[in-house]
Structures are given as C-alpha cells and as structure tokens.
N, C-alpha and C positions, 0 to 999 in steps of 0.2 A: 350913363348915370345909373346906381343900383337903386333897386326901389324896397323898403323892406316892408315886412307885418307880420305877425305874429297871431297864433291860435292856442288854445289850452282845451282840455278835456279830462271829469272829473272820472277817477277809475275807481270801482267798488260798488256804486249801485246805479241799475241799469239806466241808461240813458242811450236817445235814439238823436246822434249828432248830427246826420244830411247837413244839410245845406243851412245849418239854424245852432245857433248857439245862444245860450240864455246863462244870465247868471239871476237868482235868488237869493236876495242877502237882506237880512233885519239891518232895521232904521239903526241899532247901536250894536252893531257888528255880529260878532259870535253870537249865539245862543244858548246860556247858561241859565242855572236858578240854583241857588245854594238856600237852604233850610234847616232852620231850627226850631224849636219847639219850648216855648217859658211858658211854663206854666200848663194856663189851657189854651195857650195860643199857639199857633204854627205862623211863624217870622222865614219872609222871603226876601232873597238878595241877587239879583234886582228885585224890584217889586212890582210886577207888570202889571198890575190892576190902577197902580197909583202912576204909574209912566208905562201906558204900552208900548208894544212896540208894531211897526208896518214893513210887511214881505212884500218888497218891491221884485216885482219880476222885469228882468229888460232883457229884450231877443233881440237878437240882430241877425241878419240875412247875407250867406257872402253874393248872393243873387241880386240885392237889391239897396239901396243906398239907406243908412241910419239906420234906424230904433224900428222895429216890427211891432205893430199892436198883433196882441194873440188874437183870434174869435172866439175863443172861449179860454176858460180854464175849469178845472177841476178840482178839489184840494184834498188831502187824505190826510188822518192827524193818528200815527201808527197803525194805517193800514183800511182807519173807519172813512169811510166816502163825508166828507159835511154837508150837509144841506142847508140850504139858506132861504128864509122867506124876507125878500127886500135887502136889508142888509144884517141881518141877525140870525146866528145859526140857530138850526132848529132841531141839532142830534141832542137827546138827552142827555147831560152832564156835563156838555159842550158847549152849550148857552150863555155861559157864564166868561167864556176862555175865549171865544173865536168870536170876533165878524167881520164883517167886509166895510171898507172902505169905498167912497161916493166912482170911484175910477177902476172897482173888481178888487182891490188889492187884498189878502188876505190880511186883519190885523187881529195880532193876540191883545187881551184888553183883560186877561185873567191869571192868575198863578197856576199854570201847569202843574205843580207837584200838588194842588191843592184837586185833584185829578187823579194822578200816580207820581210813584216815584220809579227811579229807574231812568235809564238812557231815552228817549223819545226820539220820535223820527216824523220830520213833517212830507210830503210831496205834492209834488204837484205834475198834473196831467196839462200841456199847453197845447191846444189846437194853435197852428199856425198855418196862412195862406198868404204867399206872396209870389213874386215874378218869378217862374220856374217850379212852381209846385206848392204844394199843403202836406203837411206833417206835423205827428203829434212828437211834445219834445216832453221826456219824464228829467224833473230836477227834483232836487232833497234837500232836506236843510235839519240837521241835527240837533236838536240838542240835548246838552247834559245838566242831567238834574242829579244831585248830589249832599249828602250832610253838610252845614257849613263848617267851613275849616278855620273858624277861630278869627278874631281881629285881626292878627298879624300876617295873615296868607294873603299876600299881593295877586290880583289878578289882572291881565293885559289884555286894552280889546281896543282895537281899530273900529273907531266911530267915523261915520261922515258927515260931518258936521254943516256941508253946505245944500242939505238934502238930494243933494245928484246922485246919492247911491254907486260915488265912485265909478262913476261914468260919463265921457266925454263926448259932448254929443256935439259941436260945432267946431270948423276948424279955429284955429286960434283958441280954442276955450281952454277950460281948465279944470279939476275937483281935487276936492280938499280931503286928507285922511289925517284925522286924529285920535292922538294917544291919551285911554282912559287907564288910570290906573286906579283899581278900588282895596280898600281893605275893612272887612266884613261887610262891605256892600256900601261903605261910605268913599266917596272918591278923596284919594287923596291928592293934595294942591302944593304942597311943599316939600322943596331937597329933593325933587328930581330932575332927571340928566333924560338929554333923548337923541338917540340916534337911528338915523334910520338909511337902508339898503335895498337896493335894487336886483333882478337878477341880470346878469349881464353875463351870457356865454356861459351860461350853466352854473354860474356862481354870485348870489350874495354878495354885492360890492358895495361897498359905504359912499354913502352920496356924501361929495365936500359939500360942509356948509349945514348937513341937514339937523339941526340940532334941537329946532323949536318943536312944542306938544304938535302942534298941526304941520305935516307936510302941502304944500299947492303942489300937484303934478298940473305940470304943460300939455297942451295937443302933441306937442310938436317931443316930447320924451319918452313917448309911448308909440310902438307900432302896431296895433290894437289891440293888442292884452300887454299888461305889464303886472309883474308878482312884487310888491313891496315887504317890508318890515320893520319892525319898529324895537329895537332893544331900550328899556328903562330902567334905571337906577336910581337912587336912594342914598343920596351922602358916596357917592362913589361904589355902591355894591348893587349889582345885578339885581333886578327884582323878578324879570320875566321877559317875552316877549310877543309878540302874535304875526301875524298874516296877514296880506288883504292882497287880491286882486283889484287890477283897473282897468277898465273897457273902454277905448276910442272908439264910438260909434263913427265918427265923422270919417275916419280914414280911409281912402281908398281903390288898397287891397286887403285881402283877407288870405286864408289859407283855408282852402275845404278840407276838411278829414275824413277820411271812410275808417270801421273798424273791421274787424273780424276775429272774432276767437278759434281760438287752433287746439288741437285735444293734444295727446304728447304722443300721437302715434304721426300728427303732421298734418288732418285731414281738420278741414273747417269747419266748425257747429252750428257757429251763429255767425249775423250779422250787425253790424250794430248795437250790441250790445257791450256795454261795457264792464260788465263784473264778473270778477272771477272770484274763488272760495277756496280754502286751503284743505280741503281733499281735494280735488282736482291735483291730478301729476305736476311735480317740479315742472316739467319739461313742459306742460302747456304754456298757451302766451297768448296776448291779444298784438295781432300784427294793426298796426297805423299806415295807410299810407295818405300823403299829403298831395296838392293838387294848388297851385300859384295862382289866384283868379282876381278880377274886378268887379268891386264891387256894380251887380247893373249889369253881367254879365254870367254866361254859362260855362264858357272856353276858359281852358287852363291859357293864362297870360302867358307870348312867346317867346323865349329867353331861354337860359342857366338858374335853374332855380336851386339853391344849395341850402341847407336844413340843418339847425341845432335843433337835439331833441334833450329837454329836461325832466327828472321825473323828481318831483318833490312831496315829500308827506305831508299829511296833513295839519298840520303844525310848524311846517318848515323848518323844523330841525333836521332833518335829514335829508340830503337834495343827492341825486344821482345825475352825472350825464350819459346818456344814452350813443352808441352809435350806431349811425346808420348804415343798412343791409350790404353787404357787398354785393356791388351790381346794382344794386337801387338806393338813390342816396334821398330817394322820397319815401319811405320805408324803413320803422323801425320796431321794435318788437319789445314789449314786455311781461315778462313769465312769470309767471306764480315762484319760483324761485328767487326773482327778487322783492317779491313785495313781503314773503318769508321772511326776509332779514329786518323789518321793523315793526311785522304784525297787523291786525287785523284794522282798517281803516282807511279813512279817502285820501286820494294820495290824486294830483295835480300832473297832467304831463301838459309841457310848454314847448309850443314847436314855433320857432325863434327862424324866418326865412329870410332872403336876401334873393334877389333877381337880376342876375345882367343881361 
C-alpha cells in the first residue's frame, strides 16, 4: 500500500524550515488596500478599521502529531519590532493599525496606507518547542497598498469563510475556501461563474463539479499541503483569479525539507535559508533535499520514497515542474535563473511524495 504527503516552502524571504512549517495567512485572504482621496478624505478598499482583519499563525511539526502552539512570537511591521502592553501596540503611529488578539494573534484594526503607502511587509519571528527540538521559524506576509483602480477593476481573494484559516486539523474533517470578488471595494454578488483547480502532478487540474463561490476540501483530498484556485467570471468573461493553500494538520506523514544555497562556483553559503536576489549568478541555486517521515517520529519512514517537485509563482500563474537530481531523486534544485524568467517575488515549491 503507498502512503503519500506532501510539503511546500515559501522561496524569496528568509525562512528557517527544520522540522516546523507554518503558514500565516489574514482572516480575508490576500493582503491588499487600494486608496483614494475625495476631497479631504482618504477612502480605503477594504477598509480595515471598519472590518479588521486576524493573522492566524499555525505550525505544524513533522516530529510530532497536529497544530504546534509557538512559545512566543515576535511581530515586525516593515522591519519596526511592535511592542505591545496587554493587547495594544505601543510603537508610535502604530497604535492605531495593530493589536493583538486575547490567543497572541496579531490583528490589523487600522488602514495601513493611513501609515504609508508603498508595498509593505509584515513578519513574524516564532519560537517553537516540541518533540525533537526548538527553533525559531521567520514567515511574511505582504501586502500591497496601491491607488485605487476605478469601479470597474475586479479583484479576486480566497477568503475562509469557516474560520479554520484553511486548515485541517482532524481526520474526517474539512475547510471551506471562498471566492471574493470586489469592485471598488464593493463586493460583487451577481453574473458570476466559478471554477476552481487543484494541483495535481505539477499542474492545475479542474475539479469536476467544482463550480459554487465556496469550495469544501476533504481530509481525505489533501496529503498535507494542497495548492488550490479559483478562476471567476462575469456574464462569461474572466474577471481574475487567486491562490490559496491548505494544510492537513491531522495527516500522518509529512516530508521534512532541508535547504541549502549554492553560489555558482558550487560551494554552499548558507543553510536554511531560503532567499536568493537577482545579482547573485544565474548558476546559483537553493538545493532541497526531502526526507519521508511520521509524524511522532525522527527516522526517515522505511520504503521507496519517489518525489514531484513543483515551483509555482506567487500568484499561480505561472507553475514549473521541477526534476529531480540524477542520482538523487530526493533532491532538487532551484536557480536564480529560473526565478529570472517571472521576476522578483514569492514563488511556492510543492514537493508532492508517494512511499512503497
């Protein structure tokens, strides 16, 4: 009987993968804020003061079964450390945008561009301690702030509407991803079409059947990361689409990742790290290699363990498959020459395993 699971890891800013993998993602998916100006007022779309939003963090361990609580966390909002007394931040200018939530969670409760404008960048530092070790894990979380583009500019965002934050944490369970579609910041409700796709073997395959605003993903459809999509339309014409990852915490096995960046003379720089910059040589590369284990356990689980490796951009328009090393089929490599061909931004590798 094969047994399969699946890993992902975000490439572009540093991240310390070990044994721990986190996703951070807003309560209504993407992070955007579009902005105008009547009069003497400055008009936001969304409008986070009037609906914030909550940066759920959830770690998972391939060491140890389910959902990891961090022991701490840290928050950085372009780079400024937050401070917080109780639940209310206490960096000047920031008192207004950030605070926490009664369970640590970071929530925005202010208009960002009301702040700056420009592209913005959240992170976050996660102390993590469980069976097999403690490590800090850095994730990000983007967003773009932007003039607004007018009433008629469609925008698509994968919301999770059953607050699991697209995450499965029990066998048999289930979460829910739904399609937001806005124009000028007003959602729209009528004359649209929705379809939505899976990846499957390094490619975006159309789920039959999937056609309503909310998809349900199964326990049992996902072998612990799954990369979804959602295309929408309008009287029959494309409007847009977006992304979303989904996490089976309950599943269990995992695939450990180790990384390593490579200069282009061949020789290793780093560890764990995962970003590379476009000075850095074509020929540099971050080498992956994979490792088949149980969750609850240390040892690579004993078998044939064979490996698809996906790289997809950050937006999922663009998806590469990757092959793996000759001689090592747990092992594969991504080089500043391919990330060259779609430019500067986070880009997804999905490594899709199978064990006999």
């Amino acid at each position: 009987m094969s047994e399969k699971a699946s890993a992902s890891r975000r490439i572009h800013f540093t991240s310390k993968g070990g044994g721990y993998s986190a996703i951070w993602m807003g309560s209504r998916g993407d992070l955007y804020q579009e902005y105008e100006t009547v009069g003497s007022t400055t008009k936001y779309y969304p409008d986070f003061a009037a609906n914030p939003i909550i940066m759920t963090l959830t770690v998972t361990s391939a060491r140890t079964n389910g959902v990891v609580t961090p022991s701490s966390v840290t928050y950085y909002a372009n780079g400024t450390k937050l401070t917080f007394n109780g639940l209310t931040c206490t960096n000047t200018g920031w008192g207004g945008v950030f605070a926490l939530t009664a369970s640590g969670d970071l929530k925005i409760i202010g208009n960002l561009g009301a702040v700056m404008m420009g592209n913005f960048l959240l992170q976050a530092d996660v102390s993590v301690s469980a069976a097999g070790g403690a490590d800090v894990i850095h994730v990000s979380a983007p967003v773009v702030l932007s003039p607004y583009n007018g009433a008629d500019y469609a925008r698509i965002t994968i919301l999770s509407p059953d607050g699991k934050n697209f995450t499965i944490s029990e066998k048999g369970g289930s979460c829910q991803l739904k399609a937001l579609t806005t124009k000028g910041g007003t959602e729209v409700t009528t004359g649209l079409s929705y379809e939505w796709y899976k990846v499957v073997n390094g490619v975006f395959t159309k789920i039959s059947g999937a056609t309503s605003q909310i998809l349900t993903v199964q326990e049992k459809d996902v072998d612990t990361y799954g990369m979804y999509k959602v295309i929408v339309k309008e009287n029959g014409v494309e409007l847009g689409h977006d992304v979303q990852q989904v996490l089976d915490a309950s599943d269990p096995y995992d695939i450990l990742i180790s990384s390593k960046i490579y200069n282009g003379a061949g020789s290793a720089v780093s560890t764990n790290d995962l970003e590379l910059n476009d000075e850095m040589p074509q020929s540099a590369y971050l080498l992956f290699t994979c490792s088949f284990v149980k969750r609850g356990q240390t040892a690579a689980v004993a078998g044939t363990a064979t490996y698809t490796f996906t790289l997809v951009a950050g937006n999922g328009a663009q998806i590469l498959t990757l092959q793996p090393l000759t001689g090592a089929a747990n092992q594969c490599k991504v080089t500043v020459a391919d990330l060259l061909q779609w430019g500067i931004g986070d880009y997804e590798l999905i490594v899709d395993g199978v064990l006999n």
